[in-house]
BARO-943526 format. One record per residue (C-alpha): residue number from 0; residue in three letters; chain; x, y, z. Coordinates in nm, 4 decimals. Layout:
BEGIN
NUM; ALA; A; X; Y; Z .
...
% end
This chain:
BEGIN
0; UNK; A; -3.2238; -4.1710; -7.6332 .
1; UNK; A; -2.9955; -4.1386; -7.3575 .
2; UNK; A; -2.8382; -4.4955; -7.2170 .
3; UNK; A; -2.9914; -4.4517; -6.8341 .
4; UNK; A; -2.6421; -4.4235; -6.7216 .
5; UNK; A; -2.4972; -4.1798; -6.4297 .
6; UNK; A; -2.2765; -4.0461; -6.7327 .
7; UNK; A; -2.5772; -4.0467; -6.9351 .
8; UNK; A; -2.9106; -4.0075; -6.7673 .
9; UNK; A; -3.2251; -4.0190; -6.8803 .
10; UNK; A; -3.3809; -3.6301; -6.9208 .
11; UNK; A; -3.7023; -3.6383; -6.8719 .
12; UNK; A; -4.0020; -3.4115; -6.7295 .
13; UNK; A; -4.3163; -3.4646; -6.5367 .
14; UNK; A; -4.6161; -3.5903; -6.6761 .
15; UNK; A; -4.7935; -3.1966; -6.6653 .
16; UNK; A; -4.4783; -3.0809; -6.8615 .
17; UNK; A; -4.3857; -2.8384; -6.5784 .
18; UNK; A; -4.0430; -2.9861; -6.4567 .
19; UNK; A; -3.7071; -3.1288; -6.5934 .
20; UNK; A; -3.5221; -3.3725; -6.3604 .
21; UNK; A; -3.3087; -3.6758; -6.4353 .
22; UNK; A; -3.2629; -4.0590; -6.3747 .
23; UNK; A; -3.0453; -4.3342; -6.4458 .
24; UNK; A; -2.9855; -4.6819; -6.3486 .
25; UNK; A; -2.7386; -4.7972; -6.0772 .
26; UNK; A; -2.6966; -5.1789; -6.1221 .
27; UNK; A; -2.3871; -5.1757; -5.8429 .
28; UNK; A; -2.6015; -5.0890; -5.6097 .
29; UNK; A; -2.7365; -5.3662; -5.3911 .
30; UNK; A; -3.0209; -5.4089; -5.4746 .
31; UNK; A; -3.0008; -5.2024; -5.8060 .
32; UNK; A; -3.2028; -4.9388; -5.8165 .
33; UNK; A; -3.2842; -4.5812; -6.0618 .
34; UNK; A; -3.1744; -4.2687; -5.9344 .
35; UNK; A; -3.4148; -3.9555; -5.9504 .
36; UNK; A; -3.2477; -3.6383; -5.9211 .
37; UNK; A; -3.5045; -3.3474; -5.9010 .
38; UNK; A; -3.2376; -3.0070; -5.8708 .
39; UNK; A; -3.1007; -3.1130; -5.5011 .
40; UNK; A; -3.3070; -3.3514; -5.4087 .
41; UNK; A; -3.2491; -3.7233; -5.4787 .
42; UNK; A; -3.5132; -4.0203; -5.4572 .
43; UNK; A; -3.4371; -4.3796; -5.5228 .
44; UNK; A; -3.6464; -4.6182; -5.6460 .
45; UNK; A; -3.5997; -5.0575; -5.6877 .
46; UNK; A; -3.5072; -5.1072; -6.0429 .
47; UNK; A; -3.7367; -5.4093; -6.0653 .
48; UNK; A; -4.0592; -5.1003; -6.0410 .
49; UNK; A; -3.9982; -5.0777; -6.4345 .
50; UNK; A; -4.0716; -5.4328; -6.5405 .
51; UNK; A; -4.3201; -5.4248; -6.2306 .
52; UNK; A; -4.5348; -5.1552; -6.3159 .
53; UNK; A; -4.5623; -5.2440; -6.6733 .
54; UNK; A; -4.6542; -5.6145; -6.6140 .
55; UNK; A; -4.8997; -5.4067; -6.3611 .
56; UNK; A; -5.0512; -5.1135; -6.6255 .
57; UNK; A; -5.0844; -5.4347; -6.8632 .
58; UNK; A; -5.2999; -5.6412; -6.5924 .
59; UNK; A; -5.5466; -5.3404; -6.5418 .
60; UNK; A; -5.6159; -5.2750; -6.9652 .
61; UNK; A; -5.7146; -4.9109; -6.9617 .
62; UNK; A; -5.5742; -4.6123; -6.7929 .
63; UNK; A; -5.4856; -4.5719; -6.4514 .
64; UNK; A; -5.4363; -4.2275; -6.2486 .
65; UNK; A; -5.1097; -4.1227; -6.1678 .
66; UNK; A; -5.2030; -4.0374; -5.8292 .
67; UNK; A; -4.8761; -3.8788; -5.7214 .
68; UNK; A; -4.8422; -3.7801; -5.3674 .
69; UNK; A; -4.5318; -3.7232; -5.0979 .
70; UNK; A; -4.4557; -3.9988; -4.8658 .
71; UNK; A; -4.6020; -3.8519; -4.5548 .
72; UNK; A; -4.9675; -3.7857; -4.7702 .
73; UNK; A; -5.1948; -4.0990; -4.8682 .
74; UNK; A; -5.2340; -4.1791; -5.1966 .
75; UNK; A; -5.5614; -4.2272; -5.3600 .
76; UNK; A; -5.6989; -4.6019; -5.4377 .
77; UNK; A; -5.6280; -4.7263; -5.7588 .
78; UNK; A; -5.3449; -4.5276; -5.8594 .
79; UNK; A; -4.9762; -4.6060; -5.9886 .
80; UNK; A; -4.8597; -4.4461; -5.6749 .
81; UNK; A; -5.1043; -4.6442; -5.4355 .
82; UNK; A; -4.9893; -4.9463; -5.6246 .
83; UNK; A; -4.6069; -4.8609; -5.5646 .
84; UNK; A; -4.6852; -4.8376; -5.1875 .
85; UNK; A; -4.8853; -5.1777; -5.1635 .
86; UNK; A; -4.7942; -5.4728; -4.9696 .
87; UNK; A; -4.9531; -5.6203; -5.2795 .
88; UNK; A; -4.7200; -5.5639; -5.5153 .
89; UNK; A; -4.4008; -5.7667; -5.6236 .
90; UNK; A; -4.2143; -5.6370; -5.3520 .
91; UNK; A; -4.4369; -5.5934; -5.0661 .
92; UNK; A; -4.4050; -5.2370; -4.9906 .
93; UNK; A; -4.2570; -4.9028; -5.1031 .
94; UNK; A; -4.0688; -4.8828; -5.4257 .
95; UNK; A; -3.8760; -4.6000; -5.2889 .
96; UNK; A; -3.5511; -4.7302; -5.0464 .
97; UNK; A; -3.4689; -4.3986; -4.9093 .
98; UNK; A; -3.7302; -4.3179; -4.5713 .
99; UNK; A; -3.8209; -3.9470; -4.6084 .
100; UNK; A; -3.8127; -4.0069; -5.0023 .
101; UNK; A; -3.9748; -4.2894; -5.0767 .
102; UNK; A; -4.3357; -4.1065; -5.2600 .
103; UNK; A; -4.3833; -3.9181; -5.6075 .
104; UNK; A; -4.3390; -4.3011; -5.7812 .
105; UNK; A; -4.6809; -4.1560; -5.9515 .
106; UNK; A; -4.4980; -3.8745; -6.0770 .
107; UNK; A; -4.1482; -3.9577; -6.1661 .
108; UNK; A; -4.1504; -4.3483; -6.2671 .
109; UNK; A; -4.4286; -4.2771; -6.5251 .
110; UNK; A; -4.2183; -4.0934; -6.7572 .
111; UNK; A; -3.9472; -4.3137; -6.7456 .
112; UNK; A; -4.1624; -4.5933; -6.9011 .
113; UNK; A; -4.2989; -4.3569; -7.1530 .
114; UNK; A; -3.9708; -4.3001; -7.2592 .
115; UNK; A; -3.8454; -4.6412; -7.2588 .
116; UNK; A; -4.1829; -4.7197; -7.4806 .
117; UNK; A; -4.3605; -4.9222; -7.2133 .
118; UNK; A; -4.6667; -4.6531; -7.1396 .
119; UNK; A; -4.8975; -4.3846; -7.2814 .
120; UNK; A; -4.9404; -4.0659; -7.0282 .
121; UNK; A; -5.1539; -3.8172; -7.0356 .
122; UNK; A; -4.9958; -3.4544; -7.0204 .
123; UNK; A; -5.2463; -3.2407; -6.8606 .
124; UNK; A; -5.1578; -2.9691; -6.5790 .
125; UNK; A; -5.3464; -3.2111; -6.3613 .
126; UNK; A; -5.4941; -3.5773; -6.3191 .
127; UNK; A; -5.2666; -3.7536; -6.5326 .
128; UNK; A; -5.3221; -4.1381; -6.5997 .
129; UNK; A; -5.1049; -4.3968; -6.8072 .
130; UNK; A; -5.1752; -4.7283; -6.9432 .
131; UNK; A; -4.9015; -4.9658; -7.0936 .
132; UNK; A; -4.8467; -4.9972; -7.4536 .
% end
């Protein structure tokens, strides 16, 4: 496995399988944050959503729908990416720091915790859930 650096990023591809992008970890950034380049277009999101949403996935004990939807759509009740919009969670708001590009946490943070052997996805074309391992 990659090291999660900009020299080294993470290659990974969306839970249906259809896309390749990359991320890695910027701790000089303030706060730090992972980097999620998708061919030109770059989203940030807090670093802290890893440990978050696996401390989350754990609290909820089964699977949980991806829910993945831009930042301008709603997202769906009870989904990762409702959860990483939520003045509930750890943060208080939006995982994503960039305004314009702060949605898709249901599609693009998922995989990254599969990887790191946090979560189980499913990899259908559509309606993916996770759950943490």
């Amino acid at each position: 496995m990659s090291a999660g650096t900009k020299d080294d990023p993470w290659v990974l591809k969306t839970p249906p399988g259809s896309s390749d992008y990359t991320m890695y970890r910027d701790d000089a950034a303030d706060p730090p944050v992972i980097v999620c380049q998708v061919g030109s277009t770059q989203l940030k999101y807090l670093a802290g959503a890893i440990d978050d949403l696996h401390a989350w996935l754990k609290a909820q004990g089964d699977w949980v729908p991806l829910g993945a939807a831009d930042e301008q759509k709603p997202a769906a009740e009870g989904t990762v990416e409702a959860w990483g919009r939520s003045e509930t969670n750890p943060v208080g708001g939006w995982y994503g720091t960039r305004k314009g590009y702060r949605g898709r946490f249901g599609m693009y943070m998922p995989p990254l915790l599969e990887a790191l052997g946090l979560a189980e996805l499913t990899h259908d074309a559509r309606n993916n859930s996770m759950r943490a391992l």
